[in-house]
C-alpha atoms as a printed R data frame, in Angstrom:
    type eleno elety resid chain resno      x      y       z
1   ATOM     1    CA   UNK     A     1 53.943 74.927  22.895
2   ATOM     2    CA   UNK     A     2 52.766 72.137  20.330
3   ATOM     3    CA   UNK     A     3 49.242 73.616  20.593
4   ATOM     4    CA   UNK     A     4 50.348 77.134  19.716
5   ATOM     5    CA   UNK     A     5 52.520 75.931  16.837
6   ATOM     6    CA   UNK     A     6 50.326 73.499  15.259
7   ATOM     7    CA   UNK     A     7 46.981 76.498  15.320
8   ATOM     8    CA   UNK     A     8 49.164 79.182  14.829
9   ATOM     9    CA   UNK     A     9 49.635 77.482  11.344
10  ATOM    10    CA   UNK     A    10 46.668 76.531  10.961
11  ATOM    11    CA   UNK     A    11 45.006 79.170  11.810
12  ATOM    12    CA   UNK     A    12 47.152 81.246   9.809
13  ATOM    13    CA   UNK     A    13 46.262 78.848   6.610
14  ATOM    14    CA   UNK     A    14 43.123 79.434   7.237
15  ATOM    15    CA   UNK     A    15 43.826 82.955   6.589
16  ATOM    16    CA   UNK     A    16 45.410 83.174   4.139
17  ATOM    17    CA   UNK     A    17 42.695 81.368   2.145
18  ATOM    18    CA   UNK     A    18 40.077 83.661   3.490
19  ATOM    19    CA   UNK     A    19 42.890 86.142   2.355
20  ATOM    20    CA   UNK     A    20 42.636 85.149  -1.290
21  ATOM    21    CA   UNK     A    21 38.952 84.922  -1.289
22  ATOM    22    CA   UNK     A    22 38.473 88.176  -0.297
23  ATOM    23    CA   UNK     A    23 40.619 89.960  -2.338
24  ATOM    24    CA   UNK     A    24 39.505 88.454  -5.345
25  ATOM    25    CA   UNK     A    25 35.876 89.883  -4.652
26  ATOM    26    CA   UNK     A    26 36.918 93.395  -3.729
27  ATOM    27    CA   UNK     A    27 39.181 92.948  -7.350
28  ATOM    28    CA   UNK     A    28 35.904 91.918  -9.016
29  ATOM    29    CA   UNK     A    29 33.927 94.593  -7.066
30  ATOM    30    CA   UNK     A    30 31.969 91.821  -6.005
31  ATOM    31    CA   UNK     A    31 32.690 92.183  -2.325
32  ATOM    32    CA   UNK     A    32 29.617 93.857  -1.460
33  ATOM    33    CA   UNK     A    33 27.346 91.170  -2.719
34  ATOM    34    CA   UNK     A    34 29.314 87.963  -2.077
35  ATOM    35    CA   UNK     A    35 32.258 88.804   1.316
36  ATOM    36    CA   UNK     A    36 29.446 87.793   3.554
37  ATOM    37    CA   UNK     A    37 28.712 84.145   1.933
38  ATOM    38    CA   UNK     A    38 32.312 83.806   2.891
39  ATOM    39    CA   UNK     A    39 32.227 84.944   6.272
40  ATOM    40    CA   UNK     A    40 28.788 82.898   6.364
41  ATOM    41    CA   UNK     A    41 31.038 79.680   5.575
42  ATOM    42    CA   UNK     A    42 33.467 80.624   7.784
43  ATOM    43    CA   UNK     A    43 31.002 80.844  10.629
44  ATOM    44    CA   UNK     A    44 30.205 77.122   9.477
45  ATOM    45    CA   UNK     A    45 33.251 75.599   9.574
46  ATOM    46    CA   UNK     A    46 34.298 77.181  12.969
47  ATOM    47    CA   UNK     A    47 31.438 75.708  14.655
48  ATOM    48    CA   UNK     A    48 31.407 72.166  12.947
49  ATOM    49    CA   UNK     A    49 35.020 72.052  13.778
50  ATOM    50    CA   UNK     A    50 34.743 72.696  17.625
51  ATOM    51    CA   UNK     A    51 31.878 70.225  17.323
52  ATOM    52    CA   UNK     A    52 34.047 67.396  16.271
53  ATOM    53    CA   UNK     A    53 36.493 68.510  18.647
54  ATOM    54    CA   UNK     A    54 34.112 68.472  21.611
55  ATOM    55    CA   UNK     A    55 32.626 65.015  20.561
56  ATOM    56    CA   UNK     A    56 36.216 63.756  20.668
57  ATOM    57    CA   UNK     A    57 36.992 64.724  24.207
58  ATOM    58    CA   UNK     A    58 33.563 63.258  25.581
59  ATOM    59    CA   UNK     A    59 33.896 60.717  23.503
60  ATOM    60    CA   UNK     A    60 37.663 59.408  25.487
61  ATOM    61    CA   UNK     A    61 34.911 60.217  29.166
62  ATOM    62    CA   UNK     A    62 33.547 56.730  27.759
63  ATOM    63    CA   UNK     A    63 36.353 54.466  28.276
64  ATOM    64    CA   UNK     A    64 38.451 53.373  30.813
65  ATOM    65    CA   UNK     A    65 41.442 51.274  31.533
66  ATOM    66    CA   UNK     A    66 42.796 49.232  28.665
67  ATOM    67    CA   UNK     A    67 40.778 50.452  26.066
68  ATOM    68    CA   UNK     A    68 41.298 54.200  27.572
69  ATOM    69    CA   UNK     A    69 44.773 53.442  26.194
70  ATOM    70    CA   UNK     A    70 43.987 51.921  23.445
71  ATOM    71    CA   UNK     A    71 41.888 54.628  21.965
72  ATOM    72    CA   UNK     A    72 44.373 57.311  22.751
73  ATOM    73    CA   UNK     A    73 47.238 55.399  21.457
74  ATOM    74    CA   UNK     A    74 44.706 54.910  17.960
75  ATOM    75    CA   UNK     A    75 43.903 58.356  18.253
76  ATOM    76    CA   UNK     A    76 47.726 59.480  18.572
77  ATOM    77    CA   UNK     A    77 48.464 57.519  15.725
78  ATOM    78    CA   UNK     A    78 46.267 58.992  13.526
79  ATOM    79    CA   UNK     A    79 46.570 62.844  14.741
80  ATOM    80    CA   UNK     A    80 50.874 62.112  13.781
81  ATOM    81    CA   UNK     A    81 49.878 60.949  10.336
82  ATOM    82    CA   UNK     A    82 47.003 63.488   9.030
83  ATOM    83    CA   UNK     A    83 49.440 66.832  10.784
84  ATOM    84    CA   UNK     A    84 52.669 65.268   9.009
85  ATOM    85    CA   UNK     A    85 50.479 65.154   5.586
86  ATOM    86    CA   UNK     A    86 48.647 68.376   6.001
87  ATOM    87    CA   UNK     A    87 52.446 69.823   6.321
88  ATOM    88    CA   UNK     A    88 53.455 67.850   2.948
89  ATOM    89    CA   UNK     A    89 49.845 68.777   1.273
90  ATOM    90    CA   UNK     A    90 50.152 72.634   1.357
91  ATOM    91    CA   UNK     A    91 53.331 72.380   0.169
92  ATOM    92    CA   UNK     A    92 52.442 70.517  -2.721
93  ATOM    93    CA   UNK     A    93 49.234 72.996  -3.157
94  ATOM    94    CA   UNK     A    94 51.228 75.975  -2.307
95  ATOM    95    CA   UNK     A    95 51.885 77.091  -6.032
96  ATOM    96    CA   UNK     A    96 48.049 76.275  -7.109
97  ATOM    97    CA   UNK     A    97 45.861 76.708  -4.506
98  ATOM    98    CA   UNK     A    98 45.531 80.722  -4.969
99  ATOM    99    CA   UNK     A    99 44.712 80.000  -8.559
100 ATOM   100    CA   UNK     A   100 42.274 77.594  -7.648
101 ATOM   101    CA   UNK     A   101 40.468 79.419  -5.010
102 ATOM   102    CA   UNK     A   102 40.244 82.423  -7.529
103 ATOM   103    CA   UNK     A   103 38.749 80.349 -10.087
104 ATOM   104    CA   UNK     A   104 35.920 78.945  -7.792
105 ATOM   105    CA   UNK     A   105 34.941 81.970  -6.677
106 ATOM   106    CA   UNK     A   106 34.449 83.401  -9.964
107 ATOM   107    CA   UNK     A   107 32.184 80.005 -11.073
108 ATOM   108    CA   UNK     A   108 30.715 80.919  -8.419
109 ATOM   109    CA   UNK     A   109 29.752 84.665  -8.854
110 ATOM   110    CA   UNK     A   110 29.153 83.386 -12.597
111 ATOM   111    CA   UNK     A   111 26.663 81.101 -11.430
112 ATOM   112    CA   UNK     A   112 25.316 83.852  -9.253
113 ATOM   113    CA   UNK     A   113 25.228 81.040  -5.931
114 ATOM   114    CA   UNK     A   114 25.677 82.453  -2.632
115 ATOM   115    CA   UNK     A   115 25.782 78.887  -1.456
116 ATOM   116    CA   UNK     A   116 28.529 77.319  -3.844
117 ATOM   117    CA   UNK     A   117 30.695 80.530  -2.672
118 ATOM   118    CA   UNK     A   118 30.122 80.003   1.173
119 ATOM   119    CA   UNK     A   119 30.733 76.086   0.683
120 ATOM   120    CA   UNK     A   120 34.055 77.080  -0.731
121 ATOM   121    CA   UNK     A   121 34.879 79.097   2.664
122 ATOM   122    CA   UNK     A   122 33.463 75.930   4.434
123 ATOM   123    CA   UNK     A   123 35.882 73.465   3.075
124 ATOM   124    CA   UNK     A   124 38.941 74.725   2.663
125 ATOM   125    CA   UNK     A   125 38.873 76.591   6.755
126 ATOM   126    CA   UNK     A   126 36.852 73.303   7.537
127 ATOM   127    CA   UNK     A   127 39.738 71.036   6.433
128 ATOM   128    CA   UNK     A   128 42.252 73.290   8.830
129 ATOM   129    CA   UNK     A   129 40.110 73.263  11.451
130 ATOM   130    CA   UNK     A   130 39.002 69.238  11.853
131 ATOM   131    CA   UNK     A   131 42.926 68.480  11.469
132 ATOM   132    CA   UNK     A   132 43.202 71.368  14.428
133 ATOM   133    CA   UNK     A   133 40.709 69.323  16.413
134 ATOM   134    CA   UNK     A   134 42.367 65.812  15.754
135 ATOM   135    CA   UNK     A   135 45.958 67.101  17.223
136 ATOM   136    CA   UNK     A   136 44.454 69.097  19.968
137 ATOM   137    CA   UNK     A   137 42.342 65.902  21.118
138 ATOM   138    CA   UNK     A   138 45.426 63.644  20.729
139 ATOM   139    CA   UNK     A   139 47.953 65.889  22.216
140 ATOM   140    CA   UNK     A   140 45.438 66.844  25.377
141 ATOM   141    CA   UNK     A   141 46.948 63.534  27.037
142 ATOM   142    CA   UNK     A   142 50.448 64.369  28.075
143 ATOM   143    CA   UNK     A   143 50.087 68.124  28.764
144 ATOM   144    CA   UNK     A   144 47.035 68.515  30.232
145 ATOM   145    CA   UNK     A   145 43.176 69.941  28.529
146 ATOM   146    CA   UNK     A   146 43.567 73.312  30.179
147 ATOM   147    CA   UNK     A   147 47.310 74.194  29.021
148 ATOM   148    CA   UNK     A   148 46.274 72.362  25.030
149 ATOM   149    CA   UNK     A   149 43.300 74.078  25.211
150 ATOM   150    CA   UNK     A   150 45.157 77.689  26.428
151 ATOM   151    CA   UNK     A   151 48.011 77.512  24.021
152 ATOM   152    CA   UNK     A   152 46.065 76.368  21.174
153 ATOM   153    CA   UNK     A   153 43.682 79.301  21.337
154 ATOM   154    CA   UNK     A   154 46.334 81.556  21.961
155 ATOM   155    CA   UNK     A   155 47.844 80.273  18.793
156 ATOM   156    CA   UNK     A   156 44.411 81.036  17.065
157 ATOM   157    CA   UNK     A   157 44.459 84.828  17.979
158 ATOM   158    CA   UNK     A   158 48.266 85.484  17.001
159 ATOM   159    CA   UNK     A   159 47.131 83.550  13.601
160 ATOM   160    CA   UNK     A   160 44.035 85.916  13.062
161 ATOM   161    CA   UNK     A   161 45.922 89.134  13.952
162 ATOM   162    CA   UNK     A   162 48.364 88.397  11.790
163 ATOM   163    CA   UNK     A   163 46.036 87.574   8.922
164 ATOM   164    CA   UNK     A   164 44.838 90.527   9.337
165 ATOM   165    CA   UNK     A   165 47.441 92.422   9.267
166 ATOM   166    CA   UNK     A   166 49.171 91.000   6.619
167 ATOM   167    CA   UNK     A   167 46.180 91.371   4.513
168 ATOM   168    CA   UNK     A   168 45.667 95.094   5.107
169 ATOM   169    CA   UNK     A   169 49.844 95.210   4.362
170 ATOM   170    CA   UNK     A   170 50.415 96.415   7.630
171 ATOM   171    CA   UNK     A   171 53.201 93.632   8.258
172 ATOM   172    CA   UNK     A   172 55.667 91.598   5.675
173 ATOM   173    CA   UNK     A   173 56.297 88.165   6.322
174 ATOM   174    CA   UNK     A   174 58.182 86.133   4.497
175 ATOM   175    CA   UNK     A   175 55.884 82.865   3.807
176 ATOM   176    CA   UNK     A   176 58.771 80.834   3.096
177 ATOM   177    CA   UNK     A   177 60.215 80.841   6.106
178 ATOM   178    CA   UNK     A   178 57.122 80.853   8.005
179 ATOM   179    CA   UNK     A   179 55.827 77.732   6.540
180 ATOM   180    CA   UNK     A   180 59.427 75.801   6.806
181 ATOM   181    CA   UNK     A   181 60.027 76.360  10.433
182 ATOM   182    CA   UNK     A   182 56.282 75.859  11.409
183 ATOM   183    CA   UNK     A   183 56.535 72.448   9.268
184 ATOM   184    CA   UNK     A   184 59.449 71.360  10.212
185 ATOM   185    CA   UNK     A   185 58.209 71.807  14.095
186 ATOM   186    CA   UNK     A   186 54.551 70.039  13.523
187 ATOM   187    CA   UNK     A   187 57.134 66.947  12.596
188 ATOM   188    CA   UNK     A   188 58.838 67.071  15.471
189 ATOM   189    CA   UNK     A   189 55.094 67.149  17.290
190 ATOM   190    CA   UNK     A   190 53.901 64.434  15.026
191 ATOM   191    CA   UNK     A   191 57.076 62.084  15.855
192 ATOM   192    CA   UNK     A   192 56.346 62.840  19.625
193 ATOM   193    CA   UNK     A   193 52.672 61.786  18.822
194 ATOM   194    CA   UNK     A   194 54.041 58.695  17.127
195 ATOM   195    CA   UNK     A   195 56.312 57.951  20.136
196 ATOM   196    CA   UNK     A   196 53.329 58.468  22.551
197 ATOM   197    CA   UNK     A   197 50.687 56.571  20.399
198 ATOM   198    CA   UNK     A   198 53.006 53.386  20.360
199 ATOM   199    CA   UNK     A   199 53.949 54.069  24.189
200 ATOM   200    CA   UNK     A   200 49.657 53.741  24.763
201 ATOM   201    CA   UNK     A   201 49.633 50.608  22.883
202 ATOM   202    CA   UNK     A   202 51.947 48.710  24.460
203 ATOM   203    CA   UNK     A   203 50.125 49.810  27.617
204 ATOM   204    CA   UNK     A   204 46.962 48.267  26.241
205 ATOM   205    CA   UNK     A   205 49.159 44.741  25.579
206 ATOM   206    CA   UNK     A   206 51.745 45.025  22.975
207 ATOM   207    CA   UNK     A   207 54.044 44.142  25.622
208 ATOM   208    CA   UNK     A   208 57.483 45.442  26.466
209 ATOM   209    CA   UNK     A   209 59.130 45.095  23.088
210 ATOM   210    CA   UNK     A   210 56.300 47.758  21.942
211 ATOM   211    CA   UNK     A   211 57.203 49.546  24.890
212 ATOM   212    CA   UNK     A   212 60.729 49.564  23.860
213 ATOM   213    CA   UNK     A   213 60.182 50.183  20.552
214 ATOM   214    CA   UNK     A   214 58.361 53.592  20.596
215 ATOM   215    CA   UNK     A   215 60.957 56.302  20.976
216 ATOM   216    CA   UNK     A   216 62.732 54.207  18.264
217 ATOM   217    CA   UNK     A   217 59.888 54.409  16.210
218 ATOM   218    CA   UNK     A   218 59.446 58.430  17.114
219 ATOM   219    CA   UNK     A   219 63.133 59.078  15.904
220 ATOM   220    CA   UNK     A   220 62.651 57.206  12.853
221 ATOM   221    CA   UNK     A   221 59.719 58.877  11.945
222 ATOM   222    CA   UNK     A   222 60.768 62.515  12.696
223 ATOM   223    CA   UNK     A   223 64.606 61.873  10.576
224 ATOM   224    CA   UNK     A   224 62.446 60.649   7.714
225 ATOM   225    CA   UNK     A   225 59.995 63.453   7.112
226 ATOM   226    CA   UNK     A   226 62.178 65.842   7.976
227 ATOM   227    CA   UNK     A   227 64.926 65.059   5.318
228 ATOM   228    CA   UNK     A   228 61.811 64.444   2.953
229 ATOM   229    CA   UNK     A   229 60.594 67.711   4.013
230 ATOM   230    CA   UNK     A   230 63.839 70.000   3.447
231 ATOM   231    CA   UNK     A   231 64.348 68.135   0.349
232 ATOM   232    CA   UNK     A   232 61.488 69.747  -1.241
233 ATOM   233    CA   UNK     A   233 62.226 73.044   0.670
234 ATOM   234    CA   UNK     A   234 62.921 75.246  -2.321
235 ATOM   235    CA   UNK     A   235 58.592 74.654  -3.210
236 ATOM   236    CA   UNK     A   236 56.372 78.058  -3.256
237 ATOM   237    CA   UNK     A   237 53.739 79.316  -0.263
238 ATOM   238    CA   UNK     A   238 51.302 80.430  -0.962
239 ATOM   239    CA   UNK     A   239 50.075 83.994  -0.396
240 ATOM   240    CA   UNK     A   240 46.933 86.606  -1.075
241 ATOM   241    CA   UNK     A   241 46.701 89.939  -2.356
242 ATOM   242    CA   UNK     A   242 48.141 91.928   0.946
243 ATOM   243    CA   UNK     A   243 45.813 95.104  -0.058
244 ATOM   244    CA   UNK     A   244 42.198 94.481  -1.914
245 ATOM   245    CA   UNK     A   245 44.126 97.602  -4.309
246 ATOM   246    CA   UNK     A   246 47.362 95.304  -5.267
247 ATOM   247    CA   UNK     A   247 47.686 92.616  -7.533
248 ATOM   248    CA   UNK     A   248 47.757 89.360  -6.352
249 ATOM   249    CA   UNK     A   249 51.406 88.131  -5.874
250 ATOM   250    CA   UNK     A   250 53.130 85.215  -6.766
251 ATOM   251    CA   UNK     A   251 53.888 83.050  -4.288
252 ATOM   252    CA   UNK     A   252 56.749 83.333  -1.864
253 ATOM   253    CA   UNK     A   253 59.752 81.051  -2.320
254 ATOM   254    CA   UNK     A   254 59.772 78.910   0.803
């Protein structure tokens, strides 16, 4: 279930920005000479995301014993902090980041660069796919590779179908909502990660008290960034043009 969540947001992020690319180009009637340097950086950051992904999981084949534990109680650490900021970071982009996308592109189709255009589409679906990676890697310990690996695909293909379709206007979905209850579940993952990253380290020698201290530390965690997080509820989504023939929107009130 944390799998499906956490790509089903991403994924649908990831969307969304293609989303906004897109439209702008079919808005500039541009689309025919610059949709595939998108796609083309798309293509990129798909396959330097599973990449990382698949280093990480050899990667933990190395060790063994203590330092087994150790790294996945680093690596646990780590995947809590960068999913609870990528929840707090697209909320603080959510009223900009259309604008911002849209003005790249056009510097780009300005400058007349293929590349610049397709290195836009490779970091912003990059950046949602290497924190994809990180969870999935750090969250493959307690429930298993083949059910992280199931549900987080599965959570990939809702996220593209409904990218789709939202695009094409073939669906309405309130953004707001979307993006509150998705973020307000990836904290409850990330203080489950927290709990299980401390729970690793005491089993590499923190001790008991460690021990002890990690659901502690996993409540903690999730009552803080949650009360941060629905403080700062009332802050726009963002959201592309659903047809290439409307207007972009304003962003949805989350």
């Amino acid at each position: 279930m944390d799998a499906f969540i956490v790509t089903l947001r991403e994924g649908f992020e990831a969307s969304l920005i293609i989303g906004i690319m897109l439209a702008f180009l079919v808005k500039t009637g541009q689309a025919a000479t610059y949709a595939r340097a998108v796609w083309m950086g798309v293509a990129c950051a798909i396959v330097a995301s599973v990449a990382i992904g698949a280093a990480l999981f050899l990667s933990l084949g190395e060790v063994e014993g203590t330092a087994e534990a150790l790294y996945e109680g680093l690596a646990m650490l780590m995947a809590a902090g960068v999913v609870t900021w990528m929840v707090f970071w697209m909320r603080r982009q959510a009223r900009t980041i259309g604008g911002n996308l849209r003005a790249q592109v056009g510097e780009a189709i300005e400058a007349g660069s293929m590349f610049a255009i397709a290195a836009v589409a490779f970091v912003a679906v990059a950046r949602e796919g290497l924190e994809t990676a990180l969870f999935l890697f750090a969250a493959t310990g307690d429930s298993g590779a083949g059910v992280t690996i199931a549900g987080g695909l599965a959570g990939v293909a809702v996220a593209v179908a409904l990218g789709v379709l939202f695009y094409h206007g073939a669906i309405r979905i309130n953004l707001g909502t979307f993006f509150r209850v998705t973020g307000l579940l990836v904290i409850v993952f990330a203080s489950y990660l927290l709990y299980g990253g401390v729970h690793e380290l005491a089993k590499a020698g923190g001790g008991e008290a460690l021990e002890t201290f990690a659901p502690v530390a996993g409540l903690i965690y999730g009552i803080a960034f949650m009360r941060l997080f629905l403080r700062g509820a009332s802050v726009t989504e963002p959201t592309p043009t659903p047809t290439p023939s409307v207007p972009a929107n304003e962003p949805a009130a989350s």
